[in-house]
Each structure stands twice: as C-alpha cells, then as structure tokens.
N, C-alpha and C positions, 0 to 999 in steps of 0.2 A: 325578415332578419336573415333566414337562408340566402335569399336570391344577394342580399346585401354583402354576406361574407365569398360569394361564389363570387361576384364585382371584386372584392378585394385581393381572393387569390388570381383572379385570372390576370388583373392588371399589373401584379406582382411578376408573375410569368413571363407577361407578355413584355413589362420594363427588361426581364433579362434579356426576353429574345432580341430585343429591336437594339439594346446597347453589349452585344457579345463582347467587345474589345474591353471595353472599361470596368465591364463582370468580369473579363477572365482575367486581366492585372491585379482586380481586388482579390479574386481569391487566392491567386498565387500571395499576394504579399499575406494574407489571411493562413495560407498554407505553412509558410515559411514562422508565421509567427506562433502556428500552432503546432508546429514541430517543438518548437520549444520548450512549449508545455507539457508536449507530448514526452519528451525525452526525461525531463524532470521527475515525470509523473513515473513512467517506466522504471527509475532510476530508484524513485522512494519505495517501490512495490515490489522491484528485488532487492531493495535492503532491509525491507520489513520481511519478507519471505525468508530471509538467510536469520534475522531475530528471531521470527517465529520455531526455525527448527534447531537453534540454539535453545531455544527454550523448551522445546517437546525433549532434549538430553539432558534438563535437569533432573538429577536425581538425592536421595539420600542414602548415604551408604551407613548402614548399622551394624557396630562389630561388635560381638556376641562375646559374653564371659566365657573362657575355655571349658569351666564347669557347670555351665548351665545345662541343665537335663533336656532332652527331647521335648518332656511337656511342659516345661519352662520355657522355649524354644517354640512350641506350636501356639500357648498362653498368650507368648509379645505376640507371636505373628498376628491372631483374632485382635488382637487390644490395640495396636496400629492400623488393622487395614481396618478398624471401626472408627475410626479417627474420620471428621468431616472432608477433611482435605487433601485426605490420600485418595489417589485412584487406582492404585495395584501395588503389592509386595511381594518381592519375588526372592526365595529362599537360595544363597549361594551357599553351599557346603567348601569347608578348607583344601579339599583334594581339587575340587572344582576351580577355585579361587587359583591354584596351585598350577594347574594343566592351562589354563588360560594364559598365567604370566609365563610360560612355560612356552606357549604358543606367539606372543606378543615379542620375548625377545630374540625370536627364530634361532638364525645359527647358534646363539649365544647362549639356547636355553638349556645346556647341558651342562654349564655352569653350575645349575641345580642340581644337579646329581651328587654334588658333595656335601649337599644336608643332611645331616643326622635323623631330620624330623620335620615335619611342615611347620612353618613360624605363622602361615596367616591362618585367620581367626573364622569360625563361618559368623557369614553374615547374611541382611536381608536386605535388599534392595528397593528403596522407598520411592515411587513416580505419585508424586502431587496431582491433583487435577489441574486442569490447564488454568483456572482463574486463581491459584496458588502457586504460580511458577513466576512469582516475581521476590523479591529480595527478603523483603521485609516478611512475608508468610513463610519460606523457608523457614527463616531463621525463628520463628514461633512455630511451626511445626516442628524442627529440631530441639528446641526447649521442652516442647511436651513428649518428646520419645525419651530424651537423654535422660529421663528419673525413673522408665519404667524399667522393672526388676530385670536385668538377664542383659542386661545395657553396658558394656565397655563404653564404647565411643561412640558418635555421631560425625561423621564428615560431610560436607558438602559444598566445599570450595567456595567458603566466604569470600576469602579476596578477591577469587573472579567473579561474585558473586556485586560484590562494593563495585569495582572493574566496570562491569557487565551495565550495573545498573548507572553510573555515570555515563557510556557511553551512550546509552539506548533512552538518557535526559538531554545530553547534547544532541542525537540524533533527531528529535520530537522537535527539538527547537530550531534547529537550521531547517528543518524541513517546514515548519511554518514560516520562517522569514523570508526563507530565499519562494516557498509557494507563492505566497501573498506578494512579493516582487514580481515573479512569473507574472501570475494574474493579472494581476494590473497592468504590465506592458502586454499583454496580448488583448488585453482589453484597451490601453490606448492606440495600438498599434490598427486592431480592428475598425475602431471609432473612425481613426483617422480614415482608414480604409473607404468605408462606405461612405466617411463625410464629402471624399472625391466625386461620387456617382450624386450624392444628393447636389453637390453645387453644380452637376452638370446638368441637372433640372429643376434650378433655383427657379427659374424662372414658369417651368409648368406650375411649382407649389405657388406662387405669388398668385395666379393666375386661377387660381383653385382657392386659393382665400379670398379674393375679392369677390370669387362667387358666390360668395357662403359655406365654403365647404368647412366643418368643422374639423379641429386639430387629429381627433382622434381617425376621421375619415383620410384625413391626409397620411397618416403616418403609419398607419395599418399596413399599406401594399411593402411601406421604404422596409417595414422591421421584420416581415414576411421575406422578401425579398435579402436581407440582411442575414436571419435565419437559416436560409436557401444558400447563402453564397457560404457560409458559415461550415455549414453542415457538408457541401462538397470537402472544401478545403479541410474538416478534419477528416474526412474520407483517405484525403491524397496524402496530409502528414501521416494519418495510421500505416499507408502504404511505403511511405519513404521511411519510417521510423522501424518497419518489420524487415527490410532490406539490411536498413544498420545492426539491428539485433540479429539479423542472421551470419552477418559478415562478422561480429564481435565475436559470435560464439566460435570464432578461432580460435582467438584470444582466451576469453572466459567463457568456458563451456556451460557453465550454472547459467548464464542470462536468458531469461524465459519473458516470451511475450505478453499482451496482457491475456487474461481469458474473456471468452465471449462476452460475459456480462460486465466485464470490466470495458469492455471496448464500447459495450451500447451504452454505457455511465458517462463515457470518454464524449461520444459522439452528442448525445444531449444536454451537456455543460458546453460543449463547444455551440451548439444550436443559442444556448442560451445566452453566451457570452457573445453571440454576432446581434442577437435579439438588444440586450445592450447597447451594444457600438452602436448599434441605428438611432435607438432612442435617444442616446447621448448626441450624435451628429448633430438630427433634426432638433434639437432643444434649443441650442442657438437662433436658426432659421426661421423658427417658428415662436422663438422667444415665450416658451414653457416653461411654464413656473409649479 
C-alpha cells in the first residue's frame, strides 16, 4: 500500500516536472482566481474585526438616585456585578463624570465654569460579557437593573443598538451570498483549469484504462497534482493580496492582514478546492458516477 501511494506521489511530481508550461499557466489562472477569494476573505475578516471591537464598547450606563446613600450605592454595585451576564462594573462618581466632559469639550470646557453645581448624577458603568453583547441581552439585562432600588436611569443606546444590529444581519447575509459566489467561481474557474492539463493527457488516461487500471488509480496522481498546483497559487495570491493590503494601509490605516492561522485555514481550503477541480475535470473523462 506504501510503495503504492509513493507510485502516486511520484508520478504526480514527475506530470508537473516533464509539463512546466501548462503547470505554470494553470496556476497563474489558479492564482488570479484565488486572489479573489483571497480578497473577499481579507475583506469579511476586517469587517468582522471592526464588529467585534464595536462590540467589546458596549456598555451600560446606570444613573444613580442623587440620594441614594454610599451603602445603597455599594448594595446595587454586589447585586449587578452578581448578575450572570455582567463581566465588570466600574463606579463613576459626578465630579468624575464632570472633569471628563470637561476634558471631552477642550477649549470649550470652561463653558463649565458657570454652574452653580454639577447636574450629572454618579453612576456605574455596566460591560456584559462578550456572549451578551448583542441586542437583545442588552436590552434584558437593562430590564433586570432598571427595578433595582438606587436606580434613576439605564441608558445604553438602543437605537444604535436596533442600527447596529440590522446592519451586522445584512452584513452575515451578503457575506454568505456573495462567498458562496466566490466559491463556486474559483472552483469553476480551477476545474476549468486543470481540465486543460488533463485533456492534454487524454490520451495517456485512455491508455491506462484499457490496461486495467482502475478509476481511483488513475485519478489519484491528476488530484495530487491539482492539490500541488493549488496549493502554490494560493501561496502567490496570499503574496500579491499582502502587497495590496500594504499599499491600502495609505489609504485605510486599520487594514490588517490575515494572522498566521488564518493564512494556514486560507492555504488548505485552497488545497482542497484545487482537490475538487481535479475530480470535477476527470469525471467527465472518466465518466464517474
């Protein structure tokens, strides 16, 4: 069985070496198509990144009765951060509240100086855990604060909240239709690809079935070799696609490449999507059913 699959890689190999011209056009078209996906891919990964830290800045802000005492005050604080779905509350005092907006409207903040008295209220600062930082937990964490004693207000920007969470259902959904597009043309596109290389040895496979050789014998080296050419060309789009991402970041400084593990996910879905094309080619040829 060993010496068997050493026969399959070697002849795989050796198809590349002895046809270099018609290997190196397929991977180029190979390359070009997996730019695409490449780009696609890069493109959903910083818009899910710019979600993700849109969402690590949600917070709840809770503004405290003017006369609620210190230990009515430290009572909510233990009875909130005991809540399942908080993961920190962090106490702002009204002077505090006061020097910040004070700092926020710079030149302007002397403006302030003609109060009589501070108007804002101390409050406490609510961060969810991260699998409760979506709409709908909010707004049930908000209902379970806003009754406990010592409680004025709960804010926490519903409408951007409504906003937020529409855009980030359209964003899920053009990201699957327009992927599933992707996909499929870099998988016809590949198919077609390799389909080149196999009619250019229609005639070796013909000649290999009338000898007995069986389907899976035959088609091991083309999908191996398919793999192979696969695997270079998402090599060279990761390379041409880190040159764009670096030239962008003129442009848009935030555009970040992928990280290491995302580029070996990159490069073995590409492996496996050239594994396809092959077997799609040779199913015709071979009239596989």
């Amino acid at each position: 069985m060993l010496r068997r699959w050493y026969y399959i890689v070697d002849e795989a190999l050796l198809t590349v070496k002895r046809h270099k011209g018609l290997t190196s056009i397929s991977i180029v078209i190979m390359s070009l198509s997996l730019l695409m996906l490449a780009v696609f891919l890069l493109a959903t990964d910083n818009a899910l990144r710019l979600v993700g830290q849109a969402q690590s800045e949600m917070k709840l802000y809770v503004y405290l009765d003017d006369g609620a005492s210190a230990n009515a005050t430290d009572a909510l604080y233990r009875n909130i951060l005991a809540l399942p779905d908080v993961s920190e509350v962090e106490f702002v005092s009204k002077d505090d509240a006061l020097r910040d907006f004070r700092e926020q409207l710079g030149d302007d903040g002397d403006l302030l100086g003609t109060l009589r008295a501070n108007p804002l209220p101390n409050s406490l600062w609510v961060t969810p855990k991260d699998e409760a930082r979506t709409r709908d937990a909010m707004v049930a964490l908000a209902g379970r604060i806003e009754p406990m004693p010592g409680v004025e207000e709960v804010r926490y920007g519903r409408e951007f909240l409504d906003r937020f969470a529409g855009v980030l259902k359209a964003l899920y959904f053009v990201n699957a239709v327009v992927g599933f597009i992707v996909i499929l043309s870099a998988l016809f596109i590949i198919s077609n690809a390799v389909r080149l290389t196999v009619i250019s040895r229609r005639k070796t496979v013909e000649i290999l079935k009338l000898v007995g050789a069986t389907n899976g014998y035959i088609v091991a080296p083309f999908i191996i070799e398919g793999a192979f050419q696969a695997g270079v060309a998402a090599v060279l789009s990761l390379g041409l696609l880190y040159g764009v991402s670096v030239l962008s970041r003129q442009a848009i400084p935030d555009v970040t490449f992928f990280s290491a593990q995302k580029s070996v996910v990159y490069l073995v879905t590409c492996v496996v999507i050239g594994s396809i094309g092959s077997f799609l080619a040779l199913r015709r040829i071979l009239k596989m059913r």
